[in-house]
C-alpha positions in Angstrom: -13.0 -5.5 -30.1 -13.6 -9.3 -28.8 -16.7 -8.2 -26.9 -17.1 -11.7 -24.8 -13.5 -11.7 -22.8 -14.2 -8.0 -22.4 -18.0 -8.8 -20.4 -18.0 -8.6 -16.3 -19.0 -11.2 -14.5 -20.3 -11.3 -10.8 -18.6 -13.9 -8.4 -20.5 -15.9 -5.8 -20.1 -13.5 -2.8 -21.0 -10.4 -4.9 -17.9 -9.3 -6.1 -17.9 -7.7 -9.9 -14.8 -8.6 -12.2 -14.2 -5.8 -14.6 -13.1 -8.9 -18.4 -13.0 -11.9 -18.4 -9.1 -12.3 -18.8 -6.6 -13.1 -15.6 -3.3 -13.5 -15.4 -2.4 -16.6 -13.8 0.4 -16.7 -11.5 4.0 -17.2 -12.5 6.8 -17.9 -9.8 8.9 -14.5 -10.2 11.9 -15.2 -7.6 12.4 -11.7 -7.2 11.1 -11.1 -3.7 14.3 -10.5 -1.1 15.6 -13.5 0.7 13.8 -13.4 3.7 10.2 -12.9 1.2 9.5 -9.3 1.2 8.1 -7.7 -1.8 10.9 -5.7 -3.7 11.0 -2.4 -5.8 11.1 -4.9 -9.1 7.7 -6.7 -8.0 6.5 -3.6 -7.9 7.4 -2.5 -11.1 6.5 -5.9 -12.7 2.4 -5.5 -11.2 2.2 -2.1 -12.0 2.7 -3.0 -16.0 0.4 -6.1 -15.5 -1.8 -3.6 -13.9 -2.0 -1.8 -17.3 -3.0 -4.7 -18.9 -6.6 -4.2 -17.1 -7.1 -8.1 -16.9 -9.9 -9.0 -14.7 -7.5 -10.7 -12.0 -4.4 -10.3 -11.1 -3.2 -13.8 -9.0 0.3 -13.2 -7.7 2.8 -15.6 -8.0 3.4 -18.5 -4.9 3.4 -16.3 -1.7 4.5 -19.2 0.7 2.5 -19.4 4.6 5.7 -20.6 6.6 9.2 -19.3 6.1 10.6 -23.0 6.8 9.3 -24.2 4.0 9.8 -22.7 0.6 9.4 -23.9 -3.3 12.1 -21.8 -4.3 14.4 -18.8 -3.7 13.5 -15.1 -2.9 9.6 -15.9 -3.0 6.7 -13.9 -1.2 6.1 -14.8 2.3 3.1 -14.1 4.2 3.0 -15.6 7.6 1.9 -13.2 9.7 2.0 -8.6 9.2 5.9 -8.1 8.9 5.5 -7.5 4.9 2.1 -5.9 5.3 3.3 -2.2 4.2 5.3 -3.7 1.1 2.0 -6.1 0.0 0.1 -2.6 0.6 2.4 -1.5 -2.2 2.3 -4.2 -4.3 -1.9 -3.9 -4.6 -1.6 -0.5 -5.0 0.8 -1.2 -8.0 -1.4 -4.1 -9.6 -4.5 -2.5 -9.3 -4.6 1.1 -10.4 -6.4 0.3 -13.5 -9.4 -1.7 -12.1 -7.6 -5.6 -11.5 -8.1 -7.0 -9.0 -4.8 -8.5 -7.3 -5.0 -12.0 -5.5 -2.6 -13.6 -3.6 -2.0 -17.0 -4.8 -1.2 -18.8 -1.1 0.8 -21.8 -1.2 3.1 -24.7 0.8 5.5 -27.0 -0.9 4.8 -30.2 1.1 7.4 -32.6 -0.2 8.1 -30.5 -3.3 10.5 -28.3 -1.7 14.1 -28.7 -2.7 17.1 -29.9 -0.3 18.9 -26.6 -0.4 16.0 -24.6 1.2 14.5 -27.3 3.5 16.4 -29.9 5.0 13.0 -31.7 6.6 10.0 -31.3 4.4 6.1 -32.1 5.7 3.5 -33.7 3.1 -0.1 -35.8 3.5 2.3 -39.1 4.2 6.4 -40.0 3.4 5.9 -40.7 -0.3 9.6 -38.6 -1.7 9.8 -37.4 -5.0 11.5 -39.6 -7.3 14.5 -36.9 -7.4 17.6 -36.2 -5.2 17.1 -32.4 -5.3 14.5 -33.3 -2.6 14.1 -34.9 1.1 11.8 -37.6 2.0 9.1 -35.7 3.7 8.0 -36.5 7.1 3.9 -37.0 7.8 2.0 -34.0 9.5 0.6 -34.6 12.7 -3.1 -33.6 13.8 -1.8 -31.0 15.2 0.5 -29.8 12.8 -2.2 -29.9 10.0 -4.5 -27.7 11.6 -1.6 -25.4 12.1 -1.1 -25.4 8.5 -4.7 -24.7 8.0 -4.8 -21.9 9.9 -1.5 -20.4 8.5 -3.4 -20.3 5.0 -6.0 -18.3 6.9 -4.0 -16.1 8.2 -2.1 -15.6 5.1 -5.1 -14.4 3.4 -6.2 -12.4 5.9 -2.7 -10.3 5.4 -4.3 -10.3 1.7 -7.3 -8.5 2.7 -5.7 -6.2 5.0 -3.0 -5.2 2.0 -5.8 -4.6 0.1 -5.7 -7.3 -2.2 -9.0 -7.7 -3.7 -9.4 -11.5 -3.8 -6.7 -15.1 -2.3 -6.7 -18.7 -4.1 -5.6 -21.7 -2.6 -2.8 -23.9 -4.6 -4.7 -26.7 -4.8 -2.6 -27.9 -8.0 0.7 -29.2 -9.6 2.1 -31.0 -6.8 1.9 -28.9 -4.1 0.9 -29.4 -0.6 -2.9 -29.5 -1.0 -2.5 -31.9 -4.0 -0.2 -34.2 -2.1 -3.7 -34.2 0.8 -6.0 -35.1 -2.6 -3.8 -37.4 -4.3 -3.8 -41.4 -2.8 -0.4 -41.5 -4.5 0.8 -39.3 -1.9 -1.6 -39.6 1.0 -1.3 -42.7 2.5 -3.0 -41.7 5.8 -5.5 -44.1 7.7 -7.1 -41.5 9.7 -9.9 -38.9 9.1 -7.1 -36.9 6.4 -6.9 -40.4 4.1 -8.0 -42.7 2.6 -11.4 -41.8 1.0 -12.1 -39.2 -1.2 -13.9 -36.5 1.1 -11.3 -37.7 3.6 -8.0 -36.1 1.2 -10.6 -33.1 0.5 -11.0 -32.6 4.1 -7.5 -30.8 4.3 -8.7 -28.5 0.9 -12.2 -27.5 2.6 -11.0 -27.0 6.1 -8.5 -24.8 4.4 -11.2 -22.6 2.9 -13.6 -22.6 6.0 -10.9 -21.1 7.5 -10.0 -18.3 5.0 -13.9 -17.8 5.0 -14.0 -17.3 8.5 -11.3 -14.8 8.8 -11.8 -12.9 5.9 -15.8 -12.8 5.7 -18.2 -13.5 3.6 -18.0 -10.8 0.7 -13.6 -11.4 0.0 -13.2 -13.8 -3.3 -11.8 -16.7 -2.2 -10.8 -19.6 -5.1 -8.8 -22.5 -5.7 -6.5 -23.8 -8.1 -7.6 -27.6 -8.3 -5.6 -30.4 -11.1 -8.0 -31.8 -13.6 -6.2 -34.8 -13.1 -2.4 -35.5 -11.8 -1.8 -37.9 -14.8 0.3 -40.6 -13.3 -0.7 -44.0 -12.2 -2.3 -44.4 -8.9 -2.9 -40.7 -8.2 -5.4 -37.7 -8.4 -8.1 -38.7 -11.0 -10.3 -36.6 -13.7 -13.5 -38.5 -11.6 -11.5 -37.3 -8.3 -11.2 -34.2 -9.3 -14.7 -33.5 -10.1 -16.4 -34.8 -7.3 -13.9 -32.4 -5.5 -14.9 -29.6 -7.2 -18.8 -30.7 -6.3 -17.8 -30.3 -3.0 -16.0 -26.7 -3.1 -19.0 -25.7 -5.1 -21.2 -26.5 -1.9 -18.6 -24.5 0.2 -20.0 -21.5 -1.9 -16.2 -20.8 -3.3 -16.3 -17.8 -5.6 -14.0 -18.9 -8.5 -12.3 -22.3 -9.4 -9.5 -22.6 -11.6 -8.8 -25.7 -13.5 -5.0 -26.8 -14.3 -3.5 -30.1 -14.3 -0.3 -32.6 -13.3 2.5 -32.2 -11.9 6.2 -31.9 -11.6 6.3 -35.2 -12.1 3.8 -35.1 -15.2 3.6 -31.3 -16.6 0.4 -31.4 -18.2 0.2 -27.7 -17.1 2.6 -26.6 -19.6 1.2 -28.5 -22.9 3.4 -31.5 -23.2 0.7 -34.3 -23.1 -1.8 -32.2 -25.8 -4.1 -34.9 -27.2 -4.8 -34.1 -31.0 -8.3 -32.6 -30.7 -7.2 -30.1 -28.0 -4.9 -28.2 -30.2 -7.7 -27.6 -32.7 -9.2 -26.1 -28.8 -5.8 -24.5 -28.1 -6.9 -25.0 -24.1 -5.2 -28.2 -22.5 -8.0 -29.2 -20.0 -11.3 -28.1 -22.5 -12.8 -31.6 -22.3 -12.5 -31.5 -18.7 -14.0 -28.4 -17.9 -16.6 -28.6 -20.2 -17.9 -32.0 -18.3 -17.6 -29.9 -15.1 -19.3 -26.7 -15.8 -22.5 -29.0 -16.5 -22.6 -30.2 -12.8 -21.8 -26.9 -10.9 -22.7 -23.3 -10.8 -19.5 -21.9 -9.6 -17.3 -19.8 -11.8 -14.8 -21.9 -13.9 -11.6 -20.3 -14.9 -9.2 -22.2 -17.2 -5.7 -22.2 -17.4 -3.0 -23.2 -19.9 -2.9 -23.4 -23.8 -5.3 -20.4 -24.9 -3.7 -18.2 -27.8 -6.1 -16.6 -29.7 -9.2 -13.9 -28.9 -11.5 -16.1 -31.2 -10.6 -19.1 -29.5 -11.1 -17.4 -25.5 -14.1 -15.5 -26.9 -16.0 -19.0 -28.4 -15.4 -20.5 -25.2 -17.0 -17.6 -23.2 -19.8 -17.1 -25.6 -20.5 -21.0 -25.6 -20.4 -21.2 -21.9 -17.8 -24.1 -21.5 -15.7 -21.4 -19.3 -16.5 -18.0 -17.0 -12.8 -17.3 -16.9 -10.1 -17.4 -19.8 -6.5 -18.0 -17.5 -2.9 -16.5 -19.5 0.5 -17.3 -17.5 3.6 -17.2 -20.3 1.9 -14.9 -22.5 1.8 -12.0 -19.6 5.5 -12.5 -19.5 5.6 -11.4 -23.1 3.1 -9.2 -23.5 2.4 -7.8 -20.3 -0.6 -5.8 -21.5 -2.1 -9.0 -23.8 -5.5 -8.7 -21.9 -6.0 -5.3 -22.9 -4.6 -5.6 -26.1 -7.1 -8.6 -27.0 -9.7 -7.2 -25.7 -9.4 -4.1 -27.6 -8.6 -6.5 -30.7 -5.1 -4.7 -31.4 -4.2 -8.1 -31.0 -5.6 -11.4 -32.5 -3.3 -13.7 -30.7 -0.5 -14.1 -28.5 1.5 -17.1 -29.7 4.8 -17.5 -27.6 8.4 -17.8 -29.5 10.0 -21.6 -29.3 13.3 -21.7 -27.2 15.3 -24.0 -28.7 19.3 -24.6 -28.5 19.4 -27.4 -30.9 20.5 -29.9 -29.0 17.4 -32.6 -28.7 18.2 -33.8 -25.2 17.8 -30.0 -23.7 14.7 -29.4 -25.6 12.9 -32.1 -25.4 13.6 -32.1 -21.5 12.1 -28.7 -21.4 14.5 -27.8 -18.9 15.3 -23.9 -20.1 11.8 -23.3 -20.6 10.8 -22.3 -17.1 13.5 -20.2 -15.9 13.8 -18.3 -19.3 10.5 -17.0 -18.7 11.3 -16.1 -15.1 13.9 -13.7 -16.6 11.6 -12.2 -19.0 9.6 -11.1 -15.5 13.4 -10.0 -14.2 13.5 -7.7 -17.4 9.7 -6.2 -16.9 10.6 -5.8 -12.9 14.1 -3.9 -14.5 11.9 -1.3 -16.8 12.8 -3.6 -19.2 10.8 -5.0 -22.6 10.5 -8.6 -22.8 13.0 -9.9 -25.6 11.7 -12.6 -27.5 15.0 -13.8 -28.7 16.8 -14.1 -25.0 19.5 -16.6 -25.6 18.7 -19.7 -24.1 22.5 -20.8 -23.3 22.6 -17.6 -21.3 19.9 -19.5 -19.1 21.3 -23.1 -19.6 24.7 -21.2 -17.6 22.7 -19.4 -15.4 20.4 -22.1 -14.1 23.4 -25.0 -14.1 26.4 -23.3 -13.9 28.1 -24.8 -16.0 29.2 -23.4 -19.8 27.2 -24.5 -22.6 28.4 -28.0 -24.1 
């Protein structure tokens, strides 16, 4: 038994985490069109609910049914899904997790075929023709979106979710606000640093206000955005000074983008495979400046490696995405110590240009969740040219 990630902690607003061990979110793509919970997300929490991690963060539920990272996702703008969410929670957390919506908006990374005018911090476009250029928010329009991710959460608590983060990360909305790559405002929403954090905090003040002050409320923040120009690791802490003032219960630390995809372990320096998590340097220079709980996501494999960095107190939290889509119950298996490690299979074709694009990896993972939601097992050696057909339509060269 790995006695460290088992240990409870106590959040900021009193709130008691049964392990140290959450599942991150992963985008499923299995809600219905129109972003209502289905039978198959059901199914897919209730076996992460077995795994009896500490949290449970759902995968993107979106605030505004305009504007949409991808296809059949969770939408939670206002109590139309309320009795299916009630559902889902029931699902997730039936063996002491707690489930947490993650709440999100694409800004600018949302493609052409599901919105034809994107919003973001300024009209920086991606450097891709899947998307539009993105048209500036207004004053008005941002404290519209502000209060969507308040009300959002608030359909959280009223589901009976125990706990809603903020996207703060990987490209999205929020990061577009944090980034001066892609806010190139001049009034109080750019420009300086607490200026592009303004949009982050004013988003929590306002989840605070409408869900009270004993609902976990966190944020998924970039340790840095890794390209020229934008969010910073010296950004990004400062930032996290100032949500630890906010009182936030739980901050989880990712990094880049779509752009630059330091979240899934293609820009590892040498000495952080030895420390299996991507962002350890980071984090550890954080925790010494703030007393909010640190989670950390991205790169952990093994119980000795998640339990040393509990026991040395570089994290609170240890973060798992890909390996819940694998091992759905990995949290209580390592935990338990049945399992020492949960290394992931490669997906390779064989041809270099495919791999080394990375393309496949994504979306053959989302159908591992489409087998779990099915009843299914995971199956470690899904064919990869079955994805590379399904996701371009075209037949393998």
């Amino acid at each position: 038994m790995s006695e460290s990630i088992g240990k409870k902690i106590t959040l900021p607003c009193g709130v008691e985490i049964q392990n140290r061990i959450a599942k991150s979110a992963l985008s499923e793509g299995m809600a219905t069109p129109d972003g209502c919970p289905t039978p198959a997300l059901f199914k897919l929490y209730e076996e992460w609910g077995k795994s009896e991690a500490g949290i449970i963060f759902s995968g993107n539920v979106m605030i505004d049914h305009k504007h949409l990272v991808n296809a059949n996702v969770m939408i939670a703008e206002d109590d139309t899904y309320l009795e299916s969410y009630k559902k889902l929670a029931i699902a997730a957390q039936a063996h002491g997790s707690q489930l947490w919506m993650q709440i999100n908006h694409p800004g600018r990374q949302a493609p052409k075929y599901l919105d034809k005018a994107p919003v973001s911090a300024s009209d920086i476009a991606m450097p891709s023709k899947v998307y539009n250029q993105p048209t500036p928010l207004t004053e008005a329009e941002i404290w519209d979106v502000i209060d969507r991710y308040g009300n959002s959460a608030l359909i959280a608590k009223e589901s009976g979710m125990k706990g809603a983060q903020i996207h703060g990360a990987h490209g999205y909305l929020v990061s577009q606000f944090l980034s001066g790559l892609t806010n190139k405002r001049k009034d109080k929403w750019g420009g300086s640093l607490e200026n592009r954090a303004r949009f982050a905090i004013e988003i929590y003040r306002n989840m605070r206000t409408k869900v009270g002050p004993d609902f976990p409320l966190g944020i998924k923040i970039n340790s840095a955005d890794f390209q020229r120009g934008a969010f910073t690791e010296e950004e990004s802490m400062e930032v996290i000074q100032m949500l630890n003032d906010e009182k936030m219960d739980l901050i989880e630390v990712s990094g880049g983008t779509y752009e630059r995809a330091a979240m899934v372990g293609t820009m590892q320096k040498e000495s952080t495979k030895s420390r299996e998590a991507y962002f350890m340097d980071f984090i550890v220079k954080v925790k010494q400046k703030v007393t909010v709980p640190l989670m950390l996501t991205g790169g952990f494999r093994t119980a000795e490696i998640m339990s040393s960095a509990i026991d040395n107190g570089e994290v609170d939290m240890i973060g798992l995405g890909r390996p819940f889509c694998m091992y759905p119950q990995v949290s209580k298996e390592l935990i338990e110590g049945i399992r020492k490690d949960c290394t992931l299979p490669q997906i390779k074709t064989g041809v270099d240009k495919i791999d080394q694009s990375g393309m496949l990896v994504t979306p053959w993972y989302m159908f591992q969740l489409h087998r779990l939601g099915a009843g299914l097992g995971a199956d470690p050696n899904m064919d990869p040219w079955m994805v590379y057909e399904k996701v371009t339509g075209k037949s393998r060269p």
